[in-house]
C-alpha positions as CSV (number, residue, x, y, z in Angstrom):
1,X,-48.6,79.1,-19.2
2,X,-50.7,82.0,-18.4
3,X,-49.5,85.3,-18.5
4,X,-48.0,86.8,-15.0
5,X,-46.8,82.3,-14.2
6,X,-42.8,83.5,-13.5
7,X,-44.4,86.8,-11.2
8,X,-46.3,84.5,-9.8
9,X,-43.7,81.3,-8.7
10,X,-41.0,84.4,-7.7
11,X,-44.0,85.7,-5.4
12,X,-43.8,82.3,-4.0
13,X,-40.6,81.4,-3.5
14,X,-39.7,84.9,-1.8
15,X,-42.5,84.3,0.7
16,X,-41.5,80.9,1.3
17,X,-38.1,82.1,2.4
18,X,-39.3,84.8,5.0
19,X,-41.4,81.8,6.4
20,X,-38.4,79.8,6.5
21,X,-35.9,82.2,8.2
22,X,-32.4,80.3,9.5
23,X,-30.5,81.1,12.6
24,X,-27.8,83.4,12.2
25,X,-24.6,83.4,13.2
26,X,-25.7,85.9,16.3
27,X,-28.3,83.2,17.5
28,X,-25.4,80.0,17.3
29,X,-23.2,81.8,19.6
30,X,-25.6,83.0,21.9
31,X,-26.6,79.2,22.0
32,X,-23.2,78.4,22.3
33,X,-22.2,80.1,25.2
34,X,-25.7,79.3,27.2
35,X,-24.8,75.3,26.8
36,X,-21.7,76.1,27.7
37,X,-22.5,78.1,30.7
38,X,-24.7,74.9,31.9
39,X,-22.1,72.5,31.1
40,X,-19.8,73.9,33.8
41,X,-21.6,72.7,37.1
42,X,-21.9,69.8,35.3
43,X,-18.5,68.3,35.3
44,X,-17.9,69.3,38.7
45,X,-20.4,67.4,39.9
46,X,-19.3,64.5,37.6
47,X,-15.7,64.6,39.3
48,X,-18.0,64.8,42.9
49,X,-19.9,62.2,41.7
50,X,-16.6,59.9,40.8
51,X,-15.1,61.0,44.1
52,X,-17.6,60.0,46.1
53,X,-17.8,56.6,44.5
54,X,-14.0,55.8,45.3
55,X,-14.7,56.9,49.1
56,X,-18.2,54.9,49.0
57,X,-16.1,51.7,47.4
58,X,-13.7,51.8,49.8
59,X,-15.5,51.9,52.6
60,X,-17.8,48.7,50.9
61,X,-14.3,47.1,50.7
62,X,-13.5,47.9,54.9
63,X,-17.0,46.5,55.5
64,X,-16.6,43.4,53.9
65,X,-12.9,42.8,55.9
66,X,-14.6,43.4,59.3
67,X,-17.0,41.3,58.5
68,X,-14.4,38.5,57.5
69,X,-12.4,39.0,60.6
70,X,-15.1,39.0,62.9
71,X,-16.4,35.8,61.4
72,X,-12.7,34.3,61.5
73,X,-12.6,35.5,65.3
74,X,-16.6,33.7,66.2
75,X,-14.8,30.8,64.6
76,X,-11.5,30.5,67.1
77,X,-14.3,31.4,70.0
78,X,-16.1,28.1,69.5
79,X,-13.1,26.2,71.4
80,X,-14.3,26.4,74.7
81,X,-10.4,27.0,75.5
82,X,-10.5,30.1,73.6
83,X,-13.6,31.6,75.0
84,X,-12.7,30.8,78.1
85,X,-9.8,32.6,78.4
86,X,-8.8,36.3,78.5
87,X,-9.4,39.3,76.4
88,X,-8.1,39.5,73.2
89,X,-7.1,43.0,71.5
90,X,-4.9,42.9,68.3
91,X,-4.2,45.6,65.8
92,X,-2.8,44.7,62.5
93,X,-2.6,45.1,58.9
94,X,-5.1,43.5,56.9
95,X,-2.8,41.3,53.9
96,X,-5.6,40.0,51.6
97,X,-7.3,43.7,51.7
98,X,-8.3,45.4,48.3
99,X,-8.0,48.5,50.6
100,X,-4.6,50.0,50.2
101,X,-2.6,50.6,54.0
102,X,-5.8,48.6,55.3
103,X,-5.6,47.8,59.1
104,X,-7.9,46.3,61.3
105,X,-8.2,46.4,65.4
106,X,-9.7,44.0,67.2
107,X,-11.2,43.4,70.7
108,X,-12.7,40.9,72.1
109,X,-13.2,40.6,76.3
110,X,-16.3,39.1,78.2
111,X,-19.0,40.6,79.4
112,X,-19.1,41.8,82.9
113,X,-23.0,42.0,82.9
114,X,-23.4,38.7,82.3
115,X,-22.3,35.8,85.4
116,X,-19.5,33.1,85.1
117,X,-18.1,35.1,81.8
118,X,-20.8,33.5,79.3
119,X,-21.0,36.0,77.0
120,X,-18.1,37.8,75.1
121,X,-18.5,41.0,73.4
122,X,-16.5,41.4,69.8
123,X,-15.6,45.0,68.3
124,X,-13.9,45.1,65.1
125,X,-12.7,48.5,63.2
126,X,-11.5,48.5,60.0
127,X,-9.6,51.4,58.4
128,X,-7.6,52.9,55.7
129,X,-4.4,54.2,57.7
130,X,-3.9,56.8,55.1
131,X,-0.3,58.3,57.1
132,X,0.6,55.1,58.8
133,X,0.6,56.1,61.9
134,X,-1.2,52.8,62.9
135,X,-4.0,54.8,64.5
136,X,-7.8,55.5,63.7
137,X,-7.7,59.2,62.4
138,X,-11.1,61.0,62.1
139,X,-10.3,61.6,58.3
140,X,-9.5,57.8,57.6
141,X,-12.3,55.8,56.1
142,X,-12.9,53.4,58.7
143,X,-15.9,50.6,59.7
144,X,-16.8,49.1,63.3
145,X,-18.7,46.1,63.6
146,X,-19.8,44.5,67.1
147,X,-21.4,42.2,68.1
148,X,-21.9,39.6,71.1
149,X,-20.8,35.9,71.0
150,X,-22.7,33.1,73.7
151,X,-20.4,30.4,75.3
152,X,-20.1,27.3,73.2
């Protein structure tokens, strides 16, 4: 080895560790508490998020039982006997619902607009009746479908 070899590798080594500077303790807990800082809006909106899934499957699940009722009811209104007759207006709880409380209301009269009663129009609301009251509340989820249904 030549003369001055150990200066030379400690030379080295020390300026390899000011080029290599860590974090210190400081610098992980400022780090810390900025990522925690943005974690906070973040799970409120992921309990938003999951809120607003429930309400959004729920009202899917009111959709889909209007739908089945009104379907059931243009069925019963192709007996000429049935459409012939007079209004129908029922308001009941739905039994195969995945909805919990789920009611439905239905009404179903003829058309004046239209001569010798040839047309009937068909209104069907589903709803979560959240207090059981057996009314449509403005907070209570709730779907209307309607629809018009020609003379067999």
């Amino acid at each position: 080895m030549k003369p001055g070899g150990i200066m030379t590798l400690e030379l080295r080594s020390q300026c390899a560790r000011r080029a290599r500077a860590g974090s210190t303790l400081i610098d992980v807990a400022v780090g810390t508490a900025m990522l925690s800082l943005l974690m906070i809006p973040t799970v409120g909106m992921m309990g938003r998020s999951s809120r607003l899934a429930r309400q959004l499957a729920i009202e899917e699940a009111l959709l889909f039982d209007a739908d089945q009722i009104l379907e059931q009811h243009k069925v019963l209104l192709c007996d000429p006997a049935v459409f012939s007759g007079s209004s129908i207006q029922t308001n009941s709880d739905m039994a195969d619902s995945w909805v919990t409380n789920g009611r439905y209301a239905l009404l179903s009269e003829h058309d004046s607009s239209i001569p010798m009663n040839r047309l009937r129009t068909i209104t069907v609301t589903a709803w979560q009746d959240s207090n059981r009251n057996g009314q449509v509340d403005a907070i209570e989820p709730q779907q209307t479908l309607r629809t018009q249904w020609c003379q067999p």
